[in-house]
C-alpha positions as CSV (number, residue, x, y, z in Angstrom):
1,X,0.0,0.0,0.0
2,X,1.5,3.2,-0.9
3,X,0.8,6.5,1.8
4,X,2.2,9.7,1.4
5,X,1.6,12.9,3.8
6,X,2.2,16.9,2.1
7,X,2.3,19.2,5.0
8,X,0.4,22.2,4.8
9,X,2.8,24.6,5.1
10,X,0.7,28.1,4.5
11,X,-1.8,26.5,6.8
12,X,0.3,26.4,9.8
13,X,1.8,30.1,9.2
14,X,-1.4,31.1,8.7
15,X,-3.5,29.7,11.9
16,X,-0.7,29.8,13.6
17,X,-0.3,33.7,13.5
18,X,-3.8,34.2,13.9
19,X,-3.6,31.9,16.9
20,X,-0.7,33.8,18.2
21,X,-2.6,37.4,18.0
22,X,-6.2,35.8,19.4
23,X,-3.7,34.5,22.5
24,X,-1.8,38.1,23.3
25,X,-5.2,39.9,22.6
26,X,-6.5,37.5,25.1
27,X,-3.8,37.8,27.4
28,X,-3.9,41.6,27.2
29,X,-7.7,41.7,27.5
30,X,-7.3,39.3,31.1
31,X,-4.5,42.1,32.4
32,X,-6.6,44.6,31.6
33,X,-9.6,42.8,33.4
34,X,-7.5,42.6,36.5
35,X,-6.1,45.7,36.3
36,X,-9.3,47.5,36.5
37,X,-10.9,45.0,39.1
38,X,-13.9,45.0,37.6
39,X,-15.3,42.7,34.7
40,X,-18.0,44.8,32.7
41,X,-20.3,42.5,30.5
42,X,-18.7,43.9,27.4
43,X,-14.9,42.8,28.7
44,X,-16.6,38.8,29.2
45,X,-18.1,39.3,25.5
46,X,-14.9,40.2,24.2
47,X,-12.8,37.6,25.7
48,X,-15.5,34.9,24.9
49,X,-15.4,36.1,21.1
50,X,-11.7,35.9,21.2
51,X,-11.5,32.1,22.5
52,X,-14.6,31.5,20.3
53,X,-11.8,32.7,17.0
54,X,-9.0,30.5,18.7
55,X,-11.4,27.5,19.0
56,X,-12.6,27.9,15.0
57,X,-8.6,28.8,14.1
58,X,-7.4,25.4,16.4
59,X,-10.4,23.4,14.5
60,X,-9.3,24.7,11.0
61,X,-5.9,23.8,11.6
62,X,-6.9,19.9,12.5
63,X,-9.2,19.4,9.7
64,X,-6.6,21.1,6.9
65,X,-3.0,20.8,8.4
66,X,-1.7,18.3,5.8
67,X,-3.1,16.0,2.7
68,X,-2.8,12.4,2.8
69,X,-3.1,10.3,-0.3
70,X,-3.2,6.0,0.0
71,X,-3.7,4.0,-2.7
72,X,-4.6,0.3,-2.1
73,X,-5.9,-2.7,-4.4
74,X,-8.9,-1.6,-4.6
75,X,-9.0,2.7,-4.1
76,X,-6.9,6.2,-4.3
77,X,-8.2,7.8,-0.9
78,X,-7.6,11.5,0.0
79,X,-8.1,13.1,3.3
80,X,-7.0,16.5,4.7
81,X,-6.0,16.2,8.6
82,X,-7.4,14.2,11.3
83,X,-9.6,12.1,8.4
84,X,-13.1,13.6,8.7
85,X,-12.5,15.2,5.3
86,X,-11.7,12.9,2.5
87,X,-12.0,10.8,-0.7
88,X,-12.3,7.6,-2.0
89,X,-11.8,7.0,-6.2
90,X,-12.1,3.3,-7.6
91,X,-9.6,2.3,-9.3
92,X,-11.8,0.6,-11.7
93,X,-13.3,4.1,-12.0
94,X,-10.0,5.9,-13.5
95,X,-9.4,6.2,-17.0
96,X,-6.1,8.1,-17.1
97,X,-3.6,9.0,-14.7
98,X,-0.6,11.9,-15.7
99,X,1.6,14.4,-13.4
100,X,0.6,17.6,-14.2
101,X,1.4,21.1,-12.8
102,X,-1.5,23.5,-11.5
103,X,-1.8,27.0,-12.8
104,X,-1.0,29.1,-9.7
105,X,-4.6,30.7,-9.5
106,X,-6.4,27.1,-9.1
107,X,-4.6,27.8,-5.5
108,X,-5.1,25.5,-1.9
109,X,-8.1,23.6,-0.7
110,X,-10.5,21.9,-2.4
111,X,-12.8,23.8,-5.3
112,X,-14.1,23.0,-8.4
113,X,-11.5,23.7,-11.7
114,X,-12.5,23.3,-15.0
115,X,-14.0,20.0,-15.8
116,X,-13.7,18.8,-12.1
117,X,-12.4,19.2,-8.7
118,X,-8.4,19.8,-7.4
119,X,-7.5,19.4,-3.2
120,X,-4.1,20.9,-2.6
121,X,-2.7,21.4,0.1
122,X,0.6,23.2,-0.7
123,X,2.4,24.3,-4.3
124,X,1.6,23.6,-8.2
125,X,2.5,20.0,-8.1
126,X,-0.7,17.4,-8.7
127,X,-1.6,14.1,-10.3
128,X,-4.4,14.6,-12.7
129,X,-7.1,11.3,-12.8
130,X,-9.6,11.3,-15.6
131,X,-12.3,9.3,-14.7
132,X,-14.1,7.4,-16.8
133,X,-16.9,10.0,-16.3
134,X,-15.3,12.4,-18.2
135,X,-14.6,14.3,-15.0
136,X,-10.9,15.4,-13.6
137,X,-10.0,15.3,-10.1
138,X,-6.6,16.5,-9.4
139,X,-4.8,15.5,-6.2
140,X,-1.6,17.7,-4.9
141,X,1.5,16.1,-4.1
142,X,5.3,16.6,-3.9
143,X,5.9,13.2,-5.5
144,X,3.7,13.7,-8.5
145,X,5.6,11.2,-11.0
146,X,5.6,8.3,-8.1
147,X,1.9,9.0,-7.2
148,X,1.2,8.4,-11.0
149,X,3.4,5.3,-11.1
150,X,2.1,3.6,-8.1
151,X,-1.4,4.1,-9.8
152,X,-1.0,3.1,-13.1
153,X,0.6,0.2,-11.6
154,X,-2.3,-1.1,-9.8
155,X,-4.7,-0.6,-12.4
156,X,-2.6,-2.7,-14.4
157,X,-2.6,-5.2,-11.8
């Protein structure tokens, strides 16, 4: 069984700036709390909107912090992070596999391109499978060319 992991490199700058500011605001807004001695309503608001943001940022990050591709005998499975989001393609079901680079505007995540779908999680690098549909879906990788290989060779098998 082939695995392969792409970390999500813009992901973890990303969240993890945000989730650096949403931590100092929060820290500044609990000195100022206890600097006045008093916690007004609007102070408790704050600070629960602020660890509301972290919580969201901190579930983003475990859903989309890296791609993982397996193919098996019988599938190519994709899932971003922990699992909950993810793929499954028969391999009976793909017509054509081929390396392929991604125009820089088709960008990260997962979203419709012309004549399918692409989920990429970092850079231009994908592996392009026609299905026998007549619809793409375009998986990102850093091994494009042993992704394809590993592919075509168990369709062959």
């Amino acid at each position: 069984m082939y695995q392969h992991s792409q970390q999500g490199i813009f992901i973890w700058l990303l969240v993890g700036l945000v989730l650096v500011a949403l931590l100092i605001a929060v820290g500044v807004s609990m000195g100022q709390i206890k600097q006045a001695g008093i916690v007004h309503p609007s102070d408790q608001v704050i600070l629960l909107r602020l660890l509301g943001v972290a919580f969201i940022m901190a579930l983003v990050l475990s859903l989309f912090f890296r791609l993982t591709v397996e193919v098996d005998e019988h599938f190519v499975r994709a899932y971003f992070g922990i699992g909950i989001i993810g793929k499954r393609i028969p391999l009976s079901d793909i017509a054509s596999i081929q390396p392929v680079t991604n125009p820089w505007w088709y960008g990260l995540g997962i979203h419709i391109i012309p004549g399918g779908w692409i989920w990429n999680i970092s850079g231009t690098k994908a592996v392009e499978l026609k299905l026998k549909s007549g619809r793409l879906f375009r998986l990102g990788t850093d091994e494009p060319e042993v992704l394809a290989e590993v592919i075509k060779g168990r369709i062959a098998a």
